[in-house]
C-alpha positions, -999 to 999 in steps of 0.1 A, spaced: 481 537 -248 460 565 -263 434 544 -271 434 525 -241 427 559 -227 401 569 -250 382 534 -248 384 536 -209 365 576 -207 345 564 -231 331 533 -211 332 563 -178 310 584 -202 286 557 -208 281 546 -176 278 578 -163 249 587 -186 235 552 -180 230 563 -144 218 596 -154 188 583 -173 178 564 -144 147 577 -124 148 568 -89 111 561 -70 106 568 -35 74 554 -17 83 577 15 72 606 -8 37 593 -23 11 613 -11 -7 577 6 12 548 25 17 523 -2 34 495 21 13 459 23 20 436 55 15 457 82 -13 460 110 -10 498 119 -3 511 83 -25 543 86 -13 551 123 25 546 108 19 561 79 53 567 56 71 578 85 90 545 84 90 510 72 86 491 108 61 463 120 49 482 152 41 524 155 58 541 179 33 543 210 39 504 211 78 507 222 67 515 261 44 483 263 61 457 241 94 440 259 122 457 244 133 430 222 101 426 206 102 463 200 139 459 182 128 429 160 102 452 149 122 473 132 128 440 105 106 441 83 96 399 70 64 400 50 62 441 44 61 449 9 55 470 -22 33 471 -51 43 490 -87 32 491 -120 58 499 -146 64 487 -185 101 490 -177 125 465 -190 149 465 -163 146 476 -125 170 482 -95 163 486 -60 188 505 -41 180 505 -2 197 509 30 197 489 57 179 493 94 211 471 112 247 463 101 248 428 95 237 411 67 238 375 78 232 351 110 250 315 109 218 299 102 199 324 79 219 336 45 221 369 34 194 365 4 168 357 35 182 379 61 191 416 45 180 408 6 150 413 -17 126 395 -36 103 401 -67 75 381 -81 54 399 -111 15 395 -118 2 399 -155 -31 418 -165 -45 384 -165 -36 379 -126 -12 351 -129 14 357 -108 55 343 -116 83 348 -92 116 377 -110 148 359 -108 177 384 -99 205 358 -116 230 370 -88 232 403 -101 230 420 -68 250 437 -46 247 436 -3 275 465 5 277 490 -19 313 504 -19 313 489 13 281 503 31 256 494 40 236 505 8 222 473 -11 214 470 -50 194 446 -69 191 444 -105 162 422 -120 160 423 -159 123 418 -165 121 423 -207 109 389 -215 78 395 -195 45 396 -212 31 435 -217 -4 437 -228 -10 468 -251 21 488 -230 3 487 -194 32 467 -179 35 443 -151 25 444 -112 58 435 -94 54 432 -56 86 439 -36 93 418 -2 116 436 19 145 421 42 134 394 65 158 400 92 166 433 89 147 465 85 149 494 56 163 528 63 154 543 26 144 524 -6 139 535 -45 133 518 -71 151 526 -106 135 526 -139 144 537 -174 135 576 -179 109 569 -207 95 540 -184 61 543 -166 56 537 -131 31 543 -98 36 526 -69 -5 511 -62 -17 497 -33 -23 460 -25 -62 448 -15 -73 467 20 -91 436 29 -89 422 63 -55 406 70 -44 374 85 -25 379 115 7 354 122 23 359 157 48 335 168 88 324 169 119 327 146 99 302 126 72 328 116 99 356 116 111 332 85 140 313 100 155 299 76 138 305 44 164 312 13 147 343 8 122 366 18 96 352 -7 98 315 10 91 322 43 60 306 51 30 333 62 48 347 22 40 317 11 4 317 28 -1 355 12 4 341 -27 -11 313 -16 -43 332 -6 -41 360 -24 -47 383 3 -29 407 33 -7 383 58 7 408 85 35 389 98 44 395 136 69 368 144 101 379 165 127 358 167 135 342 202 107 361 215 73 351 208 63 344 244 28 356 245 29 387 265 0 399 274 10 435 256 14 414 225 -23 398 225 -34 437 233 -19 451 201 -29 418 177 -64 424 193 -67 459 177 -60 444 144 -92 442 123 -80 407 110 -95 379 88 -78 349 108 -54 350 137 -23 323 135 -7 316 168 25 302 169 47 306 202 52 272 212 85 270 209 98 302 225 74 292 256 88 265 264 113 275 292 81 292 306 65 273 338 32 255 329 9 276 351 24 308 334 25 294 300 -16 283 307 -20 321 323 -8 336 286 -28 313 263 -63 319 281 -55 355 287 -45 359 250 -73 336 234 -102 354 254 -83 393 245 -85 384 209 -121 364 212 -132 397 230 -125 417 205 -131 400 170 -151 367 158 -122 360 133 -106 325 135 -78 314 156 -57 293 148 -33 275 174 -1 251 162 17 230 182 55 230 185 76 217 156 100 193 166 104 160 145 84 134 163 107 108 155 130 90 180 157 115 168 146 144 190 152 128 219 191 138 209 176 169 228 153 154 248 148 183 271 136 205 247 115 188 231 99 175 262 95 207 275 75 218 239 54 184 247 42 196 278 29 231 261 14 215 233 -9 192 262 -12 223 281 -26 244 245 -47 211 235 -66 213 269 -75 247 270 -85 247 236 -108 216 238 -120 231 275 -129 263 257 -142 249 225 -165 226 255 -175 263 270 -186 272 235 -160 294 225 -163 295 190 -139 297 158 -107 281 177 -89 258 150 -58 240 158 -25 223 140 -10 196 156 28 181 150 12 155 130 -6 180 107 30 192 102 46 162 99 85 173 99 115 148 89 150 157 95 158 169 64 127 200 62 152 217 93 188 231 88 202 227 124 173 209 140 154 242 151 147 263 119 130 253 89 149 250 52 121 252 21 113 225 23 96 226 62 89 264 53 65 246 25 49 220 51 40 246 70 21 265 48 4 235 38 -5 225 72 -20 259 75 -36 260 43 -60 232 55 -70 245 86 -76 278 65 -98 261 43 -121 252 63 -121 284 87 -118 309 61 -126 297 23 -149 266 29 -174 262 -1 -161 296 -18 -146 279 -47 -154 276 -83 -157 243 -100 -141 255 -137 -126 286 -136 -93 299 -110 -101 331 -94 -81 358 -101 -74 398 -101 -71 414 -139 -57 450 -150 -72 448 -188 -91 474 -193 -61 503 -180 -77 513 -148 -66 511 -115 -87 479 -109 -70 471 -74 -75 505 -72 -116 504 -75 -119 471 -56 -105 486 -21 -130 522 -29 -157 495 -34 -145 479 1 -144 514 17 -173 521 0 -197 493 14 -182 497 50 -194 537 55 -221 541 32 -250 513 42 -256 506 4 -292 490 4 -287 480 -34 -253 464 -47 -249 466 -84 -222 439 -94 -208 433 -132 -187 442 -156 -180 472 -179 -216 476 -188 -222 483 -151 -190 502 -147 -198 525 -170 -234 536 -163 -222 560 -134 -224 563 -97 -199 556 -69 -177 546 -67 -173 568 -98 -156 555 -127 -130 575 -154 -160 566 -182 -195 573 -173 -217 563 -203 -251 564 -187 -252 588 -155 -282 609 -160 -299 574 -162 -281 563 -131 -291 593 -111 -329 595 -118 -334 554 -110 -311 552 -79 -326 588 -70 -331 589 -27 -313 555 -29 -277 539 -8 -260 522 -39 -231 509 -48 -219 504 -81 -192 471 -80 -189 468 -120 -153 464 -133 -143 472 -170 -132 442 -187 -139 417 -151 -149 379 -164 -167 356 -139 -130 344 -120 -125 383 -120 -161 390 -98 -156 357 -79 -119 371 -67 -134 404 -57 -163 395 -38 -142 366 -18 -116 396 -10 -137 419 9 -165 432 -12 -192 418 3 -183 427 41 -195 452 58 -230 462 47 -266 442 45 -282 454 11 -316 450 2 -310 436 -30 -278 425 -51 -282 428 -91 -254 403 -107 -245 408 -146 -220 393 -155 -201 369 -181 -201 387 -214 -163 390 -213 -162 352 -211 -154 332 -242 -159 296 -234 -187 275 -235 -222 281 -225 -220 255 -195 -187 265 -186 -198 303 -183 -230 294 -168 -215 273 -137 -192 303 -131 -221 328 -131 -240 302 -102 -206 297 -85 -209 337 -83 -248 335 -70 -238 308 -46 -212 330 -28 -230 360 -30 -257 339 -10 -231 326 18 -222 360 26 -251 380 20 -286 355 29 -311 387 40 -304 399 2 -327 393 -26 -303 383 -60 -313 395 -91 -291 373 -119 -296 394 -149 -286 372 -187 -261 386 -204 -268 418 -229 -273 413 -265 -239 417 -284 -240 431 -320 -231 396 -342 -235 377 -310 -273 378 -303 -281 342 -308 -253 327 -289 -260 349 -263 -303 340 -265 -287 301 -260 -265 312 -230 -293 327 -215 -313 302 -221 -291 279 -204 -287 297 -176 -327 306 -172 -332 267 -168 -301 265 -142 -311 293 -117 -330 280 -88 -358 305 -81 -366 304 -44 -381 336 -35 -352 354 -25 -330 344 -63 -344 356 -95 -337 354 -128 -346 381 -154 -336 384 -188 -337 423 -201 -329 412 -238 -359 434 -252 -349 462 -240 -318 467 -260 -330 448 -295 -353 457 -321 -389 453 -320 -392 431 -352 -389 398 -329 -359 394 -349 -333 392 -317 -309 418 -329 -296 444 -315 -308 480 -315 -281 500 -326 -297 532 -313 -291 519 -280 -257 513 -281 -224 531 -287 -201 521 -318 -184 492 -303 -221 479 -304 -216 461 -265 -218 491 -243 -252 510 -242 -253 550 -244 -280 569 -223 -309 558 -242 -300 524 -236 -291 524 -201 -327 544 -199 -339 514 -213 -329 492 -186 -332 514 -158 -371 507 -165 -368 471 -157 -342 472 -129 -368 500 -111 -397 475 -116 -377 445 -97 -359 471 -72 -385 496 -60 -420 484 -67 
């Protein structure tokens, strides 16, 4: 009996002191809204975790305005090396379930974790969670996360999707007291903008990860603000007004199904008002889809519905082609074909399982294509975000965003570490070469996009995420590859892959593609890459090629390096190096 006694306040001491050394995180009390998925994020600030700011609750129907409370596709970013994590939140409603969406979907969490390399894995929680804490509505997860790769102790970017039909009252999440951990934010790119049914909502995904505008988001790699409301996407006119303020890379409209019951002048009334509001105030694509019922003899079990969907979907593919006829541009359109349903991609015959949730991306995914991505693709290399060098490198890409929206830049100096570290803004933590930097960009608008440790599918991310909008420089300098290890060809058709978007989005601009930099024990491989890519730039009177080699090796003829240019690591010039080169960058920039 004693030491049943003793064993069972040992096991209370334990626990208790377990809980003791665990440091709860807030991301109400960071100084700067760190939510993703949102449209009004700086008007709502961390005042609370909701879809829609306040001033919206007199205009929206009241409905909408209590669906926005939920919170599908809203999420957080972190950093931490911890080994395990909990997430302890509290709940916007009571219930934690509907008959057709489970509890995982409805009230729960999900995890997915991105490496300093940018590949991204979904966190299994192995059913260690928790929805009613001692009977509350307080929710716990638990995700043990210490097989996951940790390059030299920097850790792991987890991203955090919050309920999908339910909302958040309070969150933290729980680390180990020797852990590190910042919440960061996620890209400040342009969005795309999802408005539409239950189905969009993310009826009835298994969890809030699945839901298909998620899906979209990892799929894309960029911000989906998701504005579906169950039962109630019926196009209001108030609705189209608030989506219209949104600043958004693609619009996805989606109401088909909850407008059915409407009459076919009223429904026709909606869809012109709302494609002309959003038309009127951005150039961005939009996207229409028809309704999603199998077309298969099946339906006709509810024939009434579906016919009533039928008629919509020939009243939205007339207006569309009228409008498109009127020279409307940028409207795109997914047909019930595109989404080609079976019985067994629905749970009931209305919502979606996976399985649909994973057609529907994919429908929209090759409409997106085309609209948004078209040619922007790389032939050898998968674009992708890195965190190798320790920096906030999210972080610098959304300062180089804000950056080239306010400041006009008229020169654009894109690369790696080597430009990252010769100074300017956005400034860096390591400048290496600033004196330099201010005397040759003296009187000059520039902005400095280099990236410690970036590779070519690193710069090729970036400048498809934002970095390019926004401004109309003179003249965009490109160095980049030396953190590439593959063969010359390889490297070389990722540098023109770079050139060839930079010219898409930027035509007026003159591109300078500057070789790569001798590297101490490297020089000839890198004379052969250069080389290479000398013979492979088309020179057209707007693209040049220059090679700055000389500047940086000895004057012997022998090709090496001159280590009085460089620091020890002999691959980053000092001053008298970067002086070096600003000599040839002045004569292509400013004479």
């Amino acid at each position: 009996m004693k030491r049943t006694f003793l064993m069972t306040a040992l096991l209370l001491v334990l626990a208790a002191s377990a809980q003791a050394q665990t440091v709860w995180h807030d991301p109400m009390q960071e100084p700067e809204c760190v939510l993703n998925g949102r449209g009004w994020n700086q008007e709502t600030g961390n005042s609370n975790y909701c879809r829609l700011p306040d001033r919206l609750e007199q205009t929206v129907p009241p409905a909408v305005w209590r669906l926005s409370r939920h919170t599908p596709g809203v999420s957080l970013r972190f950093q931490t090396n911890a080994r395990r994590l909990w997430v302890r939140y509290l709940t916007y409603f009571p219930g934690k379930s509907l008959p057709n969406v489970v509890s995982l979907c409805h009230s729960g969490i999900d995890l997915y974790a991105t490496d300093v390399n940018g590949h991204t894995s979904w966190v299994p929680n192995m059913m260690r969670y928790d929805m009613s804490v001692n009977k509350s509505d307080t929710v716990q997860f638990y995700f043990d996360t210490h097989e996951l790769p940790d390059f030299r102790g920097q850790g792991i970017t987890y991203e955090l999707y919050l309920p999908t039909y339910n909302g958040v009252k309070w969150l933290a999440v729980g680390t180990d007291a020797t852990a590190s951990f910042r919440f960061v934010e996620g890209s400040r790119e342009r969005p795309i903008v999802v408005y539409g049914t239950s189905i969009a909502h993310g009826a009835s995904a298994s969890r809030p990860g699945l839901i298909w505008s998620t899906r979209l988001k990892r799929r894309y790699e960029c911000p989906v603000v998701n504005l579906g409301f169950s039962g109630n996407g019926r196009m209001e006119h108030a609705l189209f007004d608030a989506l219209a303020e949104i600043d958004a890379r693609a619009y996805l409209i989606d109401c088909v199904p909850n407008s059915a019951e409407l009459s076919a002048r009223e429904y026709e009334e909606r869809l012109r008002y709302g494609i002309a509001r959003l038309r009127s105030a951005s150039q961005a694509p939009i996207v229409l889809a028809e309704g999603q019922f199998i077309d298969h003899p099946s339906a006709l079990v509810h024939s009434a519905a579906y016919h009533q969907q039928m008629q919509k979907d020939t009243i939205q593919r007339r207006v569309v082609d009228e409008l498109k006829g009127q020279g409307v541009k940028g409207l795109y359109y997914v047909t019930r074909a595109d989404l080609g349903f079976t019985a067994d991609d629905f749970i009931e015959g209305v919502h979606l399982d996976d399985v649909g949730m994973m057609k529907y991306e994919h429908a929209y995914a090759r409409v997106l294509d085309q609209a948004l991505v078209g040619p922007d693709t790389m032939r050898h290399y998968t674009p992708c975000t890195q965190r190798r060098d320790g920096y906030d490198w999210m972080g610098r890409h959304n300062s180089i965003i804000r950056r080239n929206h306010g400041a006009a830049p008229e020169v654009l100096m894109i690369g790696n570490s080597i430009t990252h570290y010769w100074g300017g803004e956005p400034a860096g933590t390591v400048v290496n070469g600033g004196k330099t930097w201010d005397r040759l960009f003296k009187g000059h608008r520039v902005t400095n996009m280099g990236m410690g440790w970036d590779r070519v599918e690193n710069t090729f991310w970036r400048l498809a995420h934002g970095e390019l909008e926004g401004c109309s420089p003179r003249d965009i300098c490109l160095m980049i590859g030396t953190n590439n290890g593959e063969p010359a060809p390889q490297v070389v058709s990722g540098i023109l892959d770079i050139a060839a978007l930079i010219r898409r989005h930027q035509p007026q601009a003159r591109l300078h593609i500057i070789g790569i930099l001798p590297k101490g024990g490297q020089e000839e491989a890198v004379r052969r890459l250069n080389a290479l890519l000398a013979q492979s730039v088309v020179q057209d009177g707007m693209t040049f090629y220059h090679d700055f080699s000389s500047a940086l090796t000895l004057p012997d003829g022998s090709g090496r390096l001159d280590p009085s240019c460089f620091l020890p690591d002999r691959l980053h010039p000092n001053e008298r190096g970067y002086g070096r080169l600003a000599k040839h960058f002045r004569r292509i920039l400013f004479r």
